[in-house]
C-alpha positions, 0 to 999 in steps of 0.5 A, spaced: 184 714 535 192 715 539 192 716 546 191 725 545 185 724 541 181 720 546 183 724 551 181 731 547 174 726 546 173 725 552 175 732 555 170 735 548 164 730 551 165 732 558 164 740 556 158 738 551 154 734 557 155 740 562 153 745 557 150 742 549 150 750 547 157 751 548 161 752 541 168 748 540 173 752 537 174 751 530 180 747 528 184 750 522 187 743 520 185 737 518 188 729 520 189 728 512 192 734 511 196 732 517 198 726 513 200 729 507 204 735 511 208 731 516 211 726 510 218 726 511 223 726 506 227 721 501 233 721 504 230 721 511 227 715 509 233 712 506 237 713 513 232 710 517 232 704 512 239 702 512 240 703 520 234 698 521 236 693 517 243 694 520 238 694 527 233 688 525 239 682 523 240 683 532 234 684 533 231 677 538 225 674 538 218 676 540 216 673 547 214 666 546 210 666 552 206 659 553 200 658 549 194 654 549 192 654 541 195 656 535 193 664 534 189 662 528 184 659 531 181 665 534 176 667 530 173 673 535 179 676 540 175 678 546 180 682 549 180 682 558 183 687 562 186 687 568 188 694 571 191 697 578 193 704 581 199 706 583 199 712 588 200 718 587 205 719 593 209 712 590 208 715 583 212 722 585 217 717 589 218 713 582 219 720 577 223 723 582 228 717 582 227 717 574 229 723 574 236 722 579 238 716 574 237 719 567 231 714 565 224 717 563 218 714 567 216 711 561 222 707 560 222 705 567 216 701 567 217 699 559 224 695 563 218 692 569 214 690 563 220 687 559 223 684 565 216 679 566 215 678 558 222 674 559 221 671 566 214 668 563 217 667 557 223 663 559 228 668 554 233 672 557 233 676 550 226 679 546 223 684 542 217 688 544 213 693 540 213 700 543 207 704 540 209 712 539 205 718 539 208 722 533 204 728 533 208 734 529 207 740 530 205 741 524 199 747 525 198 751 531 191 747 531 195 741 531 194 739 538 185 738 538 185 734 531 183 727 532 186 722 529 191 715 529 197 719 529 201 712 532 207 708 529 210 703 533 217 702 534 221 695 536 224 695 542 230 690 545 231 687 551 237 685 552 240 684 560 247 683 561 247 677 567 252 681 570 247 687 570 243 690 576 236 693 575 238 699 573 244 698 569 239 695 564 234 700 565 239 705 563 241 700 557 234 701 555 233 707 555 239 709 551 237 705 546 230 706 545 234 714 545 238 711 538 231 708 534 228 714 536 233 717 531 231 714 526 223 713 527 221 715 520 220 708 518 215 705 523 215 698 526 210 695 522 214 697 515 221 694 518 218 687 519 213 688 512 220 690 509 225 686 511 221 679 513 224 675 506 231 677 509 231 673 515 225 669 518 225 671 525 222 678 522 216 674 520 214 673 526 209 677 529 211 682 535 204 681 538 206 685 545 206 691 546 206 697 550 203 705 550 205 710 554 201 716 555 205 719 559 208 726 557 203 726 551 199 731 555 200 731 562 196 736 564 189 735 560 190 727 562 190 730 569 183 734 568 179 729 564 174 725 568 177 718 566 171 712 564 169 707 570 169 701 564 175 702 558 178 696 554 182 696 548 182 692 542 188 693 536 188 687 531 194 683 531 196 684 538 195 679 544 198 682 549 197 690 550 200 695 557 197 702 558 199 707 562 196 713 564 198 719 569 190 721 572 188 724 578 188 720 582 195 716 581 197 712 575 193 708 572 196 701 569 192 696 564 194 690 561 189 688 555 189 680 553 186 675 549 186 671 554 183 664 551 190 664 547 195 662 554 193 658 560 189 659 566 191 663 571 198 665 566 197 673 565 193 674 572 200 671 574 203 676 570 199 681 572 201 680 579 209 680 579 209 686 575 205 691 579 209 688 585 216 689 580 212 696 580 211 697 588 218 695 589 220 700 585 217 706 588 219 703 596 226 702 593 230 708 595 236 706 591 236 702 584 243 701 584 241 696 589 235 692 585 238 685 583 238 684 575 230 682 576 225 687 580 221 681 581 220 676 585 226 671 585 224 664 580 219 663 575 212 661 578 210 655 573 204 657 570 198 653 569 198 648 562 192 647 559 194 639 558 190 639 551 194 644 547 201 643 547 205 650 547 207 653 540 213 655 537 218 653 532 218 647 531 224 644 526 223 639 521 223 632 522 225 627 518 229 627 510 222 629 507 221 634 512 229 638 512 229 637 503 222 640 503 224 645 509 231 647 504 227 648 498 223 653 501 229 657 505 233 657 499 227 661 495 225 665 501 232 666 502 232 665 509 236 662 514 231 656 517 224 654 515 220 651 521 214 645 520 
């Protein structure tokens, strides 16, 4: 299910449980009738095929954060999750900023997020995955259906090095803007379709954040939240959440933490809450250097029995003629080991 629908389950449960008699109003749709509805049409499909192909030959890499094992070698994620709040004071200090600047709250801590996956991973450049709430309103009883109506959009972080903080915020923002024009073709079929056109594009995007502000501000706001939550989603290592709830916001990040050194994403975890406190404490962003972090990149911990993995380019002869084989007939740039 999206992030709505746990929200009405949740808020349908609490009704249940203090009276099992009441009757639920009955819905006049249904989430396959939805999907069957809310398909957009061929010429919409064609215009946002052609602008992400366009967009994903200047898309970067993933974050490269350090790993200890290869990914396939974890046969069961378990996923751990790391949570803190936010203030409701600090919250309204950071919307109401937000709001001054023209960047929306989402994008606000998206640009916190980013800031950190490239700081750990020493790229200035990355590439994450923004999951998208696309509900239409295609029905008056829309809004009760419970159902997966998620798609993801790939999101770029590139900071100027002569940018300040908000600089690039607004940056962001502006291109989050554009893609969201053409989000007709979700993440996941981009990549699936435009992988055999470049190499980078077959990599994975495992890291991934969800914004569920906005999606029902005020039903968020009355439902009794779970003491203990966790997310798994497949083909993800690393995924943030975030929440407006009663008592302030709530941020989660979801890991599999067997995949990077001890220590790596509490580290993480710290300096991007602290990224998060200083926006609320800052009265003026303009004056934010280009990192809302600590200055320096702490050295993580390794895990001196696995090395980090990544692209790893052929050695040898036999390993460049056999690598430009496999280019030439995947039609790619570069084939690593």
């Amino acid at each position: 299910v999206d992030g709505l629908s746990m929200l009405i389950i949740f808020a349908e449960w609490e009704r249940l449980t203090a009276d099992p008699d009441v009757e639920l109003p009955a819905i006049g749709i249904t989430f396959r009738d939805y999907v069957l509805q809310a398909q957009p049409d061929e010429e919409s499909l064609d215009k946002a095929l052609t602008y992400w192909r366009e967009r994903t030959a200047d898309l970067p890499s993933p974050p490269r954060l350090p790993l200890t094992k290869d990914p396939g070698e974890v046969e069961i994620p378990r996923f751990h999750r790391r949570e803190a709040r936010l203030d409701p004071e600090k919250w309204e200090a950071i919307k109401g900023r937000a709001r001054r600047y023209g960047i929306t709250p989402s994008v606000v801590l998206l640009a916190c997020y980013a800031e950190v996956l490239s700081a750990w991973s020493g790229q200035p450049d990355l590439t994450v995955n923004l999951t998208l709430f696309d509900r239409r309103d295609v029905h008056p009883d829309i809004g009760h259906v419970v159902g997966d109506f998620t798609s993801v959009l790939l999101v770029a972080h590139r900071p100027a090095a002569h940018e300040g903080w908000l600089e690039r915020a607004r940056r962001l923002q502006e291109q989050v803007w554009r893609d969201l024009d053409h989000q007709e073709i979700s993440g996941v079929r981009v990549l699936r379709e435009l992988a055999r056109e470049n190499d980078r594009l077959a990599e994975p995007v495992p890291t991934v954040f969800t914004s569920m502000l906005g999606v029902d501000d005020a039903l968020a706001r009355t439902v009794r939240w779970p003491d203990h939550t966790r997310s798994q989603t497949p083909q993800v290592w690393l995924d943030h959440q975030v929440i407006e709830l009663p008592d302030g916001l709530l941020l989660s990040w979801d890991s599999v933490d067997e995949l990077f050194p001890g220590g790596l994403v509490d580290e993480m975890f710290a300096a991007y809450t602290e990224s998060v406190e200083r926006l609320a404490d800052e009265p003026e962003w303009a004056a934010v250097p280009g990192k809302a972090l600590p200055q320096g990149r702490p050295e993580p911990k390794q895990d001196k029995a696995r090395p980090k993995r990544g692209f790893e380019a052929p050695v040898g002869v036999v390993e460049e003629t056999v690598a430009g084989i496999w280019g030439d007939l995947l039609g790619v740039s570069r084939v690593g080991r």
